[in-house]
N, C-alpha and C positions, 0 to 999 in steps of 0.2 A: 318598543316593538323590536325583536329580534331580526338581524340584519341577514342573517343565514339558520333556518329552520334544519340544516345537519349537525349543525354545532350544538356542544352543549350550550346554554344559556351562560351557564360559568365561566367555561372556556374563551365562550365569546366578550366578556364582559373582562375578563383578564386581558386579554390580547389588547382591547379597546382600550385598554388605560394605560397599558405598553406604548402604543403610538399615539398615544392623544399630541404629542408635543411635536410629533413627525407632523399629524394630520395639521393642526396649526400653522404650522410652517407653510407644508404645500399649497395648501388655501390659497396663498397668495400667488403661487407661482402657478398653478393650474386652469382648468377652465370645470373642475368639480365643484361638486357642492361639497361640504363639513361630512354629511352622508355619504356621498359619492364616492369618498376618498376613505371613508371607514370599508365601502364594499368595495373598494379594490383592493388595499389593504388586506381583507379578509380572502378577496380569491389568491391574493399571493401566499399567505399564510396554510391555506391549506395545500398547496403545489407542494410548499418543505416540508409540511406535517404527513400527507402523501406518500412522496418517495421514497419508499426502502430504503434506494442507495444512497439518498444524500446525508450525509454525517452532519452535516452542517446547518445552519438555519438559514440557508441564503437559496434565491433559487440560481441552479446552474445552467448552462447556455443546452445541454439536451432535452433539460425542461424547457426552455422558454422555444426550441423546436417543436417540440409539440404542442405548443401556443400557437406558432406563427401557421403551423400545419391545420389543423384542428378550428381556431378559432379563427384565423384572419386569411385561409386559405393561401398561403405562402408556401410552397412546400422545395422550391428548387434551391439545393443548397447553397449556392452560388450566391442568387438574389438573397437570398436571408444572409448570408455571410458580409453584404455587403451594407444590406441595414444595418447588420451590428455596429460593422464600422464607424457608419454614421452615427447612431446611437452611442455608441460607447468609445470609439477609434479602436473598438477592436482588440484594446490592452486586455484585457480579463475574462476568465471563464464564469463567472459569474455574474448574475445584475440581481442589485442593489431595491431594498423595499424605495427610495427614492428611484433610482431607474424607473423601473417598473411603473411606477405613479405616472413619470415624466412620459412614457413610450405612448402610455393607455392617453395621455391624455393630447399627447399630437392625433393619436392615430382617428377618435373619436370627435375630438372635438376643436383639432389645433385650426386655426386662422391659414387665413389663405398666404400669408408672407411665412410663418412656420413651417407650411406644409413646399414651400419654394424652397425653403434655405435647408430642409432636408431631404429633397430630391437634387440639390443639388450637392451637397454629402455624397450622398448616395452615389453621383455617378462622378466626383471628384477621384477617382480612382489611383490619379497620380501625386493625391495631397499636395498639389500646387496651388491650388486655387481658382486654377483656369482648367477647361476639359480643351484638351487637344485632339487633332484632326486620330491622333492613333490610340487612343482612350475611346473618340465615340466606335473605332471600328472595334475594340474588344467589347465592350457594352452591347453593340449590334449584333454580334457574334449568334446567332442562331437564328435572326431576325425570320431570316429563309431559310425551307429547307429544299435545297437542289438536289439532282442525280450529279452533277457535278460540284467537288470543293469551289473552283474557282468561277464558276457562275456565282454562287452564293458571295462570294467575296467582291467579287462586280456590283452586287446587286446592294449589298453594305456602303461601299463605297459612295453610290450613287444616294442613298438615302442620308448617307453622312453629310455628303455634299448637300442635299438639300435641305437639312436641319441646321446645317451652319450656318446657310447665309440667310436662315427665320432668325435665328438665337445670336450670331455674332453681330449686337447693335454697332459694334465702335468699327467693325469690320478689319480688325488686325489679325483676322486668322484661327483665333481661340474664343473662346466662350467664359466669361470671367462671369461671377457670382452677380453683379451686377446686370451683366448683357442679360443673366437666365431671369433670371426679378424682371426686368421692364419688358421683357419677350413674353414672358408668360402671365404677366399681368396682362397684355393685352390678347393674347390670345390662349387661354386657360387649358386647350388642348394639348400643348405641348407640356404642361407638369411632370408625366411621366415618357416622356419621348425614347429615351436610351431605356427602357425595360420598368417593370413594376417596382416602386418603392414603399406604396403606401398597400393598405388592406384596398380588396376593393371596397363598395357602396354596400352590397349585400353583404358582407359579411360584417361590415363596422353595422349595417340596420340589427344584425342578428346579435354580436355580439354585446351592442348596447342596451338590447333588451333586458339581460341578462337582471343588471343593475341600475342603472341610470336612471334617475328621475325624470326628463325630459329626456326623450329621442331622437334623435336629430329627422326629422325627413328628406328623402331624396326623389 
């Protein structure tokens, strides 16, 4: 059975034996089925076959905008800028038919420790390892919005402070990769605390539909 009813059957049937050896691979590293990973594979394939402007067979980071826009409702450039980071460090204008694979497959379907260690990526800002007292106030950055600048920056402060001493287990000031893992194991609210990293829940339900053999429920 035909995995996408746009495509020719040829076309699709070429492409599929192109990455049979990708898809093998990934199996093990993902949370797809053999299937699963044919039709993600196949939505990436048509993003490059798509774009006019891409010369290239790769998809580029203004396409994968209007992914994060469109499908996962992400649309502030900032937050997107800094999932990339997490996803990629940010080195490259392009992602990769692996990327790709890897992204769809936290964003759908990743474990609750995957979906920790890339929220805390995400708001790792300073590539130290640990988020400091002046990292959460730039991630808080909009949190409020005031008639005055420096209410809103009172008002960060105050929220900083009180994420810190939820999140800072060893209590040295910072927030290490560790302190976010056993903090937010026990309390799952705080996952996205310093701003959005992940899709929300409606749009991973919508966008699962799409393909996925099993849908996740929420």
């Amino acid at each position: 059975m035909s995995l996408d009813s746009t495509l020719d059957p040829r076309e699709e049937v070429r492409f599929l034996s192109k990455v049979n050896r990708l898809v093998r691979r990934l199996v093990k590293r993902t949370h797809f089925t053999t299937r699963e990973l044919e039709a993600c594979l196949l939505i990436y394939y048509k993003l490059v076959r798509d774009d006019e402007t891409n010369q290239g067979l790769i998809v580029g980071r203004h396409q994968l905008d209007m992914v994060f826009d469109m499908a996962f409702g992400i649309s502030d450039g900032v937050t997107v800028a800094r999932i990339y980071n997490a996803l990629d460090k940010g080195v490259t204008s392009h992602v990769t038919m692996e990327q790709w694979v890897l992204m769809l497959s936290l964003f759908l379907r990743g474990t609750i420790d995957e979906k920790i260690d890339h929220c805390f990526k995400v708001y790792d800002i300073g590539g130290e390892g640990v988020i400091r007292r002046e990292h959460m106030l730039v991630l808080l950055k909009g949190s409020f919005v005031k008639e005055h600048e420096e209410d809103a920056d009172e008002e960060n402060k105050d929220l900083a402070e009180i994420i810190l001493r939820k999140l800072d287990m060893d209590r040295d000031g910072a927030i290490s990769r560790n302190d976010f893992r056993e903090a937010v194991r026990k309390e799952p609210e705080f996952m996205e605390c310093f701003g959005q990293a992940l899709p929300d829940r409606a749009h991973v339900y919508a966008f699962s539909r799409t393909f996925l053999e099993k849908v996740p429920k929420f």
